[in-house]
C-alpha positions as CSV (number, residue, x, y, z in Angstrom):
1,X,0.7,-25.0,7.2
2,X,1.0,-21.4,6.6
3,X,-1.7,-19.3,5.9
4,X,-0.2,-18.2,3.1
5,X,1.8,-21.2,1.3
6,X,2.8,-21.5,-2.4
7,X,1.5,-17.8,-3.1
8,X,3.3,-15.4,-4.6
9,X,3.0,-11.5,-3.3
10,X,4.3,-8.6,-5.1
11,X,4.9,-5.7,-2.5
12,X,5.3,-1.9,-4.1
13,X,7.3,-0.2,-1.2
14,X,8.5,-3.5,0.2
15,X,12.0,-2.5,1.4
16,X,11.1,0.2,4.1
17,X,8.5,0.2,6.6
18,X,5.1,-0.9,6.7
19,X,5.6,-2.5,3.3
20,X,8.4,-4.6,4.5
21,X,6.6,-5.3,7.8
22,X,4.0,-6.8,5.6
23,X,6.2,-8.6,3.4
24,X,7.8,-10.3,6.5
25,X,4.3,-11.5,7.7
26,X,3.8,-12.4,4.2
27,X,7.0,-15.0,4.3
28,X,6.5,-16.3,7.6
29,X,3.1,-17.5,6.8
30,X,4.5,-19.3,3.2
31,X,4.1,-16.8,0.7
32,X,7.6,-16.3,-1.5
33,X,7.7,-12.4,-2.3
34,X,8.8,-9.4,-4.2
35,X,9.7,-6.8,-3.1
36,X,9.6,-3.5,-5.3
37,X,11.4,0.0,-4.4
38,X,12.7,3.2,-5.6
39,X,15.4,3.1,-3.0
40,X,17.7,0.7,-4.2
41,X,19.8,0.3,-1.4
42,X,17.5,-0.4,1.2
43,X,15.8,-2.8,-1.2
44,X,19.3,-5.2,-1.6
45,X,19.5,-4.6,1.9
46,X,16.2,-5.9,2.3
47,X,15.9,-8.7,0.8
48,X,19.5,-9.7,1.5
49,X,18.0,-10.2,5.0
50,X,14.9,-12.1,3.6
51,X,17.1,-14.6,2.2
52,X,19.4,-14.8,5.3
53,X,16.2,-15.8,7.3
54,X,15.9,-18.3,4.6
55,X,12.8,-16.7,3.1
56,X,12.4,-16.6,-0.7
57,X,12.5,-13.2,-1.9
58,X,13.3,-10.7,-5.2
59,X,14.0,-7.5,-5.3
60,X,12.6,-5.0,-8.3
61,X,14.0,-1.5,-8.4
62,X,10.7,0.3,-9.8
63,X,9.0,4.0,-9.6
64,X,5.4,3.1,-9.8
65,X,5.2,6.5,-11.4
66,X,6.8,5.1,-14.7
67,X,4.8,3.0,-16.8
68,X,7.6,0.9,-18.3
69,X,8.9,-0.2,-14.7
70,X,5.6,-1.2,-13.6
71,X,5.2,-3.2,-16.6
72,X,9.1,-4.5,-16.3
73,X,7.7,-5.1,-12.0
74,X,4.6,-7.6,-13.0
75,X,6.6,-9.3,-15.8
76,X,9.8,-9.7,-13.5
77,X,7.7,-11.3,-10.9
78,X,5.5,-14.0,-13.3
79,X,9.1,-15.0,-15.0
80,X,10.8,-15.4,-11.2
81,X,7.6,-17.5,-9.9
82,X,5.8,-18.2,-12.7
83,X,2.4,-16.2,-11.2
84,X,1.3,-13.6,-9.0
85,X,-1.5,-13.8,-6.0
86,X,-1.4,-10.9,-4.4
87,X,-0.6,-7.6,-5.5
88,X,0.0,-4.7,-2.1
89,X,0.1,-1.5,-3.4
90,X,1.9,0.1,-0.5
91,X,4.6,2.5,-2.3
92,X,3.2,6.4,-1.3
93,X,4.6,9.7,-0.9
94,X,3.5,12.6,2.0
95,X,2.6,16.7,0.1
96,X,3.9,18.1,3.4
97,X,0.4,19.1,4.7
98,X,0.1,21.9,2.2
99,X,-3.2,23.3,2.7
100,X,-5.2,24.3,-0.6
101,X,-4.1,27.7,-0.9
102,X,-0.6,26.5,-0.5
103,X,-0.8,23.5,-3.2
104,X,2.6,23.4,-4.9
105,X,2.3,21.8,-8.8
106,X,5.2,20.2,-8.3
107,X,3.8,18.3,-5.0
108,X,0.8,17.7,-6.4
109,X,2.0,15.7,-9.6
110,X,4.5,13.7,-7.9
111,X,1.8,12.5,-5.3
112,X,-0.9,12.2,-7.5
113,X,1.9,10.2,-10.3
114,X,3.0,8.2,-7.1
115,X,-0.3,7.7,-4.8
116,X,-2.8,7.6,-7.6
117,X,-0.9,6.5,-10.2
118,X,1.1,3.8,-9.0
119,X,-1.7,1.9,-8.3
120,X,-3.5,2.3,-11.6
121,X,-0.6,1.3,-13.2
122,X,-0.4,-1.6,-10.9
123,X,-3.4,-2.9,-10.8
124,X,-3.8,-2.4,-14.6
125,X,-1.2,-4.8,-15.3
126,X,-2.6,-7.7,-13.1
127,X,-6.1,-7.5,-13.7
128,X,-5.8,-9.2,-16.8
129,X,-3.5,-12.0,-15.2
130,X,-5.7,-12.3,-12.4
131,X,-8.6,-12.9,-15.1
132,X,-7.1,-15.5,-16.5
133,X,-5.8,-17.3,-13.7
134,X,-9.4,-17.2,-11.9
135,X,-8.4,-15.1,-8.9
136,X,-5.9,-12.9,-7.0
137,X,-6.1,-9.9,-4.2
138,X,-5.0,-6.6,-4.5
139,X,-4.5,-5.1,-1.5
140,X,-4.4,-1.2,-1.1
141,X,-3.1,1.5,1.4
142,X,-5.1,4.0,2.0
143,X,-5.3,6.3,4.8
144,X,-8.0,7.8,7.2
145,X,-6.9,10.6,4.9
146,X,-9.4,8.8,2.1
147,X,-12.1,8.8,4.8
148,X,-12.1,12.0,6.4
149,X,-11.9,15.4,5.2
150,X,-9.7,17.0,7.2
151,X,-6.6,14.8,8.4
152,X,-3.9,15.8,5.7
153,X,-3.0,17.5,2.9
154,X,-5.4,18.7,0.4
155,X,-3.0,16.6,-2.5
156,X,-2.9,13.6,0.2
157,X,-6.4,13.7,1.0
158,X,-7.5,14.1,-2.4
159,X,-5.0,10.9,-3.7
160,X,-6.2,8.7,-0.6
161,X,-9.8,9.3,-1.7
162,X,-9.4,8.7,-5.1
163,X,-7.2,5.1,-3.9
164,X,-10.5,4.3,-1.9
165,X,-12.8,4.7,-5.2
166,X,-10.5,2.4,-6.9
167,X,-10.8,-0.2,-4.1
168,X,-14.4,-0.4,-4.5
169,X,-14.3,0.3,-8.3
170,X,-12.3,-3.0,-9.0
171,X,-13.7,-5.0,-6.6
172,X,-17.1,-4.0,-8.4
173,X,-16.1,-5.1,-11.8
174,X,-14.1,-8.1,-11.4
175,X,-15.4,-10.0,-8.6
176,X,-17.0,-11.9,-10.7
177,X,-13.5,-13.1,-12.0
178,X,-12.4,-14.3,-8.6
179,X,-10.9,-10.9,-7.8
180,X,-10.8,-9.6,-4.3
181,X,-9.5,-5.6,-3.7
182,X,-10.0,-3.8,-0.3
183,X,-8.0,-1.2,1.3
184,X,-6.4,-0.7,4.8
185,X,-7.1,3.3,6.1
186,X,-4.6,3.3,9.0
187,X,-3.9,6.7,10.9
188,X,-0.7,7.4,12.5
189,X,1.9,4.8,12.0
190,X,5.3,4.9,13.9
191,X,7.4,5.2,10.7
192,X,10.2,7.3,9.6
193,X,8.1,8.5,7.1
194,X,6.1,10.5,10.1
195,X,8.4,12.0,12.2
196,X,10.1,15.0,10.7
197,X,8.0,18.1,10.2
198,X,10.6,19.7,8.3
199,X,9.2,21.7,5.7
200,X,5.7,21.1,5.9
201,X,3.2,23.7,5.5
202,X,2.6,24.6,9.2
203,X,-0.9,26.1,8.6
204,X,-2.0,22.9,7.0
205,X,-0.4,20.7,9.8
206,X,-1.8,22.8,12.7
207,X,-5.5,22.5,11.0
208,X,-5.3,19.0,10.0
209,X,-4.1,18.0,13.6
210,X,-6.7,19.7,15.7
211,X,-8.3,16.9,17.0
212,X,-5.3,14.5,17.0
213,X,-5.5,14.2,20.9
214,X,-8.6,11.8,20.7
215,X,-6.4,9.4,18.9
216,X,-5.7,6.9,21.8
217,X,-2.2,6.1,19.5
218,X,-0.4,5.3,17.1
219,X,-0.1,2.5,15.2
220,X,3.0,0.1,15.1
221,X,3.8,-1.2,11.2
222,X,3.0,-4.7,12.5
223,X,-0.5,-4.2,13.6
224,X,-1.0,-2.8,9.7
225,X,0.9,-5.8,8.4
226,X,-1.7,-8.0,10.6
227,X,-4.6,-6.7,8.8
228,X,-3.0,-7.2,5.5
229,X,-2.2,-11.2,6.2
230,X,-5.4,-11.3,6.8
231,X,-7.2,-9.5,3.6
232,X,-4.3,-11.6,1.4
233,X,-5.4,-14.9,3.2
234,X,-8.7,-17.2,2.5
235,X,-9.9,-16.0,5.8
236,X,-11.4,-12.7,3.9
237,X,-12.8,-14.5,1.5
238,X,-16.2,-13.1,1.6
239,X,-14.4,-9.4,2.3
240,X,-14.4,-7.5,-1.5
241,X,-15.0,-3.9,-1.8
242,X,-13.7,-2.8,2.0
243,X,-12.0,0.2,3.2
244,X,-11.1,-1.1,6.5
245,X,-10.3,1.9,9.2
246,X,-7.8,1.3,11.3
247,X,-7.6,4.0,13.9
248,X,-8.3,2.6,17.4
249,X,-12.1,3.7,16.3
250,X,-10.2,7.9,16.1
251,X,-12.7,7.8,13.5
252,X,-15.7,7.0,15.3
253,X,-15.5,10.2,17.0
């Protein structure tokens, strides 16, 4: 048996990155999924190849930044497979290190619509299915952005923080309906989303990267999509109300 059989995940960000790693973790321990994206093309792509491996997977073109796609996301995935489990709010956007006194409006809306936003919306629109049914996990990215002061962005850093007050907001309020919500704070992750610097704010990478050489490394999306298995699965059971760090302890220092 699979750790995860006969539930049904919805995966915001799913076609790229760690939110496909996850997904893939998700299917090979049972779970049927779907996978929602703004990039359409690496989303049919995506779960093309989830169905090739003989997984079951959907595909949801969605901006978590638009109410009526989110809305169109939930209802898409209870008419596909008739409920939803787990919710892994993974679809996020960078602000390009901008320091505060080099904050650009138009960065800071489409984070906070994006980062902040999307999983309000999200999470808004399972609650109440999650209620009814009895249970369900939501499962949030954050970053050691939302822990620290000083790793990112002043937009990034202020979104990731307000992600982690969420996390511990809703599993606060509806635990008592069988609701689990925790949040994975990784650091450095080897994907493409990470490894151009092209127009960032160079003053705000430089100070937000001072004491980068005490990370021992990077992570690898799969070690992200381990933790997430394991906050989706019964084996976290007693885990509600968690931003789980993980950093290879960079923030112990």
């Amino acid at each position: 048996m699979g750790r995860l059989d006969n539930k049904i995940a919805l995966i915001t960000g799913g076609a790229n990155g760690i939110g496909k790693q996850i997904a893939t973790r998700y299917t090979e321990e049972g779970a049927k999924v779907v996978l929602a994206d703004f990039n359409a093309e690496a989303l049919e792509a995506t779960v093309a190849e989830f169905k090739a491996n003989g997984f079951e997977a959907h595909g949801v073109k969605v901006n978590v930044a638009v109410e009526e796609d989110v809305q169109k996301m939930v209802d898409e995935t209870i008419a596909t497979f008739g409920r939803i489990d787990i919710l892994v709010n993974c679809a996020g956007v960078l602000d390009m290190m901008q320091a505060a006194h080099n904050v650009d409006d138009t960065i800071w809306n489409r984070v906070m619509d994006i980062n902040v936003g999307g999983v309000m919306r999200s999470s808004r629109k399972v609650l109440p299915v999650y209620m009814e049914q009895k249970s369900g996990v939501i499962i949030n990215l954050s970053s050691m952005a939302g822990i620290t002061g000083g790793r990112g962005g002043l937009t990034y850093t202020a979104a990731k923080h307000a992600v982690t007050g969420m996390t511990k907001n809703i599993a606060s309020h509806y635990g008592e309906f069988g609701v689990r919500c925790n949040a994975i704070a990784p650091a450095q992750v080897n994907t493409g989303l990470t490894q151009s610097v092209d127009n960032f704010d160079m003053f705000g990478l430089k100070q937000a990267t001072r004491g980068v050489q005490t990370m021992l490394r990077a992570a690898e999306p799969i070690e992200i999509a381990n933790i997430a298995l394991f906050l989706a699965s019964e084996e976290s059971s007693y885990i509600n109300g968690v931003v789980l760090a993980a950093d290879t302890g960079w923030s112990a220092y």
